[in-house]
C-alpha positions in Angstrom: -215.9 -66.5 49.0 -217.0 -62.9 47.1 -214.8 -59.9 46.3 -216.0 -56.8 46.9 -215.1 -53.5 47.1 -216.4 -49.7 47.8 -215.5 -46.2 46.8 -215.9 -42.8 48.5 -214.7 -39.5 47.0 -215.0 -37.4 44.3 -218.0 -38.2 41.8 -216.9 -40.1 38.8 -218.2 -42.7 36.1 -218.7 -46.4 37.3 -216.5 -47.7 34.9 -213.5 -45.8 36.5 -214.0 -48.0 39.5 -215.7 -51.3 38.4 -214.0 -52.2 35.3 -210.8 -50.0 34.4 -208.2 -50.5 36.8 -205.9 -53.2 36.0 -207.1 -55.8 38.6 -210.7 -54.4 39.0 -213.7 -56.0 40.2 -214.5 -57.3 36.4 -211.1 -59.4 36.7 -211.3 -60.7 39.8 -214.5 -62.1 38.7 -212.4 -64.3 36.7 -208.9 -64.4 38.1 -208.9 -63.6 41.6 -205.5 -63.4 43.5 -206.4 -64.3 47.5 -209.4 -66.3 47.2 -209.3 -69.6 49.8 -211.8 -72.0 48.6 -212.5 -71.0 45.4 -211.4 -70.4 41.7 -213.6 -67.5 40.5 -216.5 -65.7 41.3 -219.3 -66.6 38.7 -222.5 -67.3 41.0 -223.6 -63.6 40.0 -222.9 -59.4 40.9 -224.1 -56.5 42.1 -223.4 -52.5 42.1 -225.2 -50.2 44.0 -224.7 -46.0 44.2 -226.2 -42.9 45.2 -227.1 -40.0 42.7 -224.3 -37.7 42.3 -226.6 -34.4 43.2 -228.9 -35.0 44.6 -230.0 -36.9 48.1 -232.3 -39.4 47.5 -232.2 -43.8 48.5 -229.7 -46.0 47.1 -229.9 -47.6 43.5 -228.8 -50.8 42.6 -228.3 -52.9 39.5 -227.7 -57.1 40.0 -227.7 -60.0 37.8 -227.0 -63.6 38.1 -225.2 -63.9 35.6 -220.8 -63.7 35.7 -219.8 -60.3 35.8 -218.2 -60.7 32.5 -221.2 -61.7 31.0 -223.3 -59.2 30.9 -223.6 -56.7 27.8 -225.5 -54.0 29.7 -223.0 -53.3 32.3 -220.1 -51.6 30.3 -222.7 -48.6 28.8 -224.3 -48.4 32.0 -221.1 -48.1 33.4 -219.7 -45.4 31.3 -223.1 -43.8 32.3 -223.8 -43.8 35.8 -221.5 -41.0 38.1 -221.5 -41.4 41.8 -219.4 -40.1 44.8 -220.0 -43.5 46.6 -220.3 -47.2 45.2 -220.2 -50.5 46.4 -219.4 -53.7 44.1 -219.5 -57.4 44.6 -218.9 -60.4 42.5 -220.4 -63.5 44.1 -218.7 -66.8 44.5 -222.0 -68.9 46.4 -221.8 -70.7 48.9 -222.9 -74.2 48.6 -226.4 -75.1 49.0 -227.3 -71.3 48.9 -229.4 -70.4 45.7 -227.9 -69.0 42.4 -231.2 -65.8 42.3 -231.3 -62.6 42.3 -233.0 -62.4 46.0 -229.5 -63.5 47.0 -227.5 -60.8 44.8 -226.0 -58.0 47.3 -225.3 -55.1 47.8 -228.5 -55.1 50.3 -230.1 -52.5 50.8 -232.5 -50.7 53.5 -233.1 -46.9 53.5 -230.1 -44.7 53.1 -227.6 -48.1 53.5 -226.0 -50.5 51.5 -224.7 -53.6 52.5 -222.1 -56.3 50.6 -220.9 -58.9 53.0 -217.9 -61.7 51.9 -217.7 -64.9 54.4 -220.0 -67.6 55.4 -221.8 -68.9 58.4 -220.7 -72.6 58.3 -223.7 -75.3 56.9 -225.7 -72.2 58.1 -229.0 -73.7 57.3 -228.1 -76.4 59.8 -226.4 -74.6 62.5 -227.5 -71.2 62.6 -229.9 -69.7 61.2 -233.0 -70.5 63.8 -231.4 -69.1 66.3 -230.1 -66.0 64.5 -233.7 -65.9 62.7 -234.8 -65.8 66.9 -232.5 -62.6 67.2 -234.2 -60.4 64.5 -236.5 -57.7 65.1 -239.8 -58.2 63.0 -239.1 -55.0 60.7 -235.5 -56.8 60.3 -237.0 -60.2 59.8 -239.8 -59.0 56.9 -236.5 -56.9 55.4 -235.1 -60.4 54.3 -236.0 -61.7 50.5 -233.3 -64.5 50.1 -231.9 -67.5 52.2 -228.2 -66.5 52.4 -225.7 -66.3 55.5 -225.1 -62.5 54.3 -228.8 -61.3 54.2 -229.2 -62.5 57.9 -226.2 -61.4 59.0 -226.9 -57.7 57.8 -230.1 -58.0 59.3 -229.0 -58.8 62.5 -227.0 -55.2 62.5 -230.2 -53.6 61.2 -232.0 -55.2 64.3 -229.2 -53.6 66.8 -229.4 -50.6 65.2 -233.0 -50.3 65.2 -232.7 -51.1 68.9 -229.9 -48.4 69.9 -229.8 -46.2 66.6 -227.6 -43.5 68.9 -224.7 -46.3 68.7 -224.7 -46.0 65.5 -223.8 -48.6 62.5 -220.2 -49.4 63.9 -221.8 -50.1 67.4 -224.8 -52.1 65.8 -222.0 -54.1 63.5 -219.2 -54.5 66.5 -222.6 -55.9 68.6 -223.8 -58.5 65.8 -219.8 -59.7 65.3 -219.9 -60.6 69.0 -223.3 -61.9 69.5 -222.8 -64.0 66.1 -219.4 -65.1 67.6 -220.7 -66.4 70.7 -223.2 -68.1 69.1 -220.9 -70.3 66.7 -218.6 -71.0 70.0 -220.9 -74.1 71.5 -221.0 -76.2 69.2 -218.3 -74.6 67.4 -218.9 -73.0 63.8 -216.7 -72.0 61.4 -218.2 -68.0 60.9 -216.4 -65.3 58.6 -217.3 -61.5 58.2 -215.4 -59.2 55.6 -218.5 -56.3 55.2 -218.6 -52.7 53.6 -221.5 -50.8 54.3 -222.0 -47.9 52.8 -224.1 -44.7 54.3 -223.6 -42.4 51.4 -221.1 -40.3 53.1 -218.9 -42.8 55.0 -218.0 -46.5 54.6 -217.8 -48.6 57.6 -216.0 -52.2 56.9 -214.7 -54.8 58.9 -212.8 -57.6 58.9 -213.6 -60.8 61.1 -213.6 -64.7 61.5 -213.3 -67.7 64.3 -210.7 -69.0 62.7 -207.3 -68.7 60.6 -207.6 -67.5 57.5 -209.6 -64.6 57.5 -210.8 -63.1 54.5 -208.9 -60.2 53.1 -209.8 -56.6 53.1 -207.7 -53.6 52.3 -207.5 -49.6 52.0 -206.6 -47.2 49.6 -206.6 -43.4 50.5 -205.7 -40.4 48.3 -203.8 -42.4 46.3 -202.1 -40.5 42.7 -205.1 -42.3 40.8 -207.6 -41.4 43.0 -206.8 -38.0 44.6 -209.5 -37.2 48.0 -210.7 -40.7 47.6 -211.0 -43.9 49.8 -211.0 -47.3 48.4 -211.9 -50.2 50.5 -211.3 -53.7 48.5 -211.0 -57.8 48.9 -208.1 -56.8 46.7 -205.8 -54.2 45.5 -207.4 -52.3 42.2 -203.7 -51.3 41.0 -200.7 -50.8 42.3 -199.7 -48.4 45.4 -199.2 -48.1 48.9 -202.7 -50.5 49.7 -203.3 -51.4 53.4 -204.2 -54.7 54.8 -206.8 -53.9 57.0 -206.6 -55.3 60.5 -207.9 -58.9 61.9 -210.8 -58.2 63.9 -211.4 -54.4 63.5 -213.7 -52.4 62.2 -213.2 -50.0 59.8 -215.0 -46.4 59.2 -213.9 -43.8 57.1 -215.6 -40.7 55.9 -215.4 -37.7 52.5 -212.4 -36.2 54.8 -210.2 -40.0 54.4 -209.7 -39.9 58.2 -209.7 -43.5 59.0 -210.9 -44.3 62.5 -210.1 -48.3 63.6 -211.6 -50.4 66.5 -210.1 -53.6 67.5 -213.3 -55.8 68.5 
């Protein structure tokens, strides 16, 4: 399991999100508080943001490396400003490669994706017939071999189909048809997403089984004023909300948070 988190609001440095607050991103790489299955979260991470000014695609910077590793991040960090950013230690899944193919967050056009959960011994179970499922402009999107990068792409293919449904319809869509799929034989499969548009994070929380990985909110708080925080876990203290089993969860620059059971 990964932790992830992203941020909408006012511009600020990346630091102020990644790495400052007192259980940020940077410490859970190391000392994570609700993971399930694992002890840390060294397989890798990745940050992606849009420019501050002006409106142009997504950048991203990933390395394989821990988080806590790498002596480029802190004065990028203190460099970079951006009014939306995603984040994502990586914890890998077994048998899935340690490369930078398989670093998130994804990306395709204006979109960012970071996905935490697993499609059980996916390469056994799954992944031909989810491969079956993909558009070709989805299929060619893919560069790695995890769970996550097909998963994405399946919402890419659904939204490519009905773009007027938009991403929460294209994600609600590739929960249920990736649910049905792991019923017969049954699967273990686990979705805790952020996706990112650039003006409005969409997130959801989802999984088969007990257990589900966590995902929680943070809006306007004192810290953080006109700002939403979506996180595997809390960044500091405050009133943090657990997000809801089986729900997605969209949020735009005015913090109203809109919630669909699925």
């Amino acid at each position: 399991m990964c932790r992830l988190l992203g941020y909408l609001g006012p511009a600020l440095s990346m630091e102020q999100i990644l790495t400052k607050p007192k259980h940020s991103l940077l410490v859970q790489s190391y000392a994570p508080q609700e993971m399930k299955v694992a002890l840390m979260n060294a397989d890798g991470f990745g940050v992606g943001w849009y420019h501050a000014q002006r409106q142009e695609l997504p950048y991203t910077y990933k390395n394989i490396l821990p988080m806590w590793s790498d002596i480029n991040l802190s004065p990028l960090s203190r460099y970079i400003e951006s009014d939306c950013m995603l984040g994502y230690v990586r914890s890998a899944t077994p048998g899935l490669a340690v490369e930078l193919s398989n670093c998130q967050p994804f990306t395709q056009g204006q979109l960012m994706f970071t996905h935490n959960g697993y499609i059980e011994h996916f390469r056994q179970t799954l992944r031909r017939p989810l491969r079956q499922l993909l558009s070709a402009q989805a299929e060619e999107w893919i560069q790695g071999t995890t769970d996550s990068e097909y998963f994405c792409a399946l919402v890419l293919t659904y939204l490519e189909e009905t773009p007027e449904q938009g991403v929460e319809g294209a994600l609600r869509r590739a929960l249920q048809t990736l649910g049905e799929m792991a019923q017969s034989p049954f699967v273990k499969f686990a979705a805790t997403l952020v996706i990112s548009t650039g003006d409005r994070l969409i997130g959801c929380r989802y999984a088969n089984f007990d257990n589900i990985p966590s995902l929680y909110l943070s809006c306007q708080s004192p810290d953080y004023p006109e700002a939403v925080i979506l996180a595997s876990e809390p960044l500091f203290g405050g009133d943090w909300k657990h997000c809801p089993a089986q729900s997605i969860i969209s949020v735009g620059k005015d913090c109203e948070v809109h919630i669909q059971r699925i």
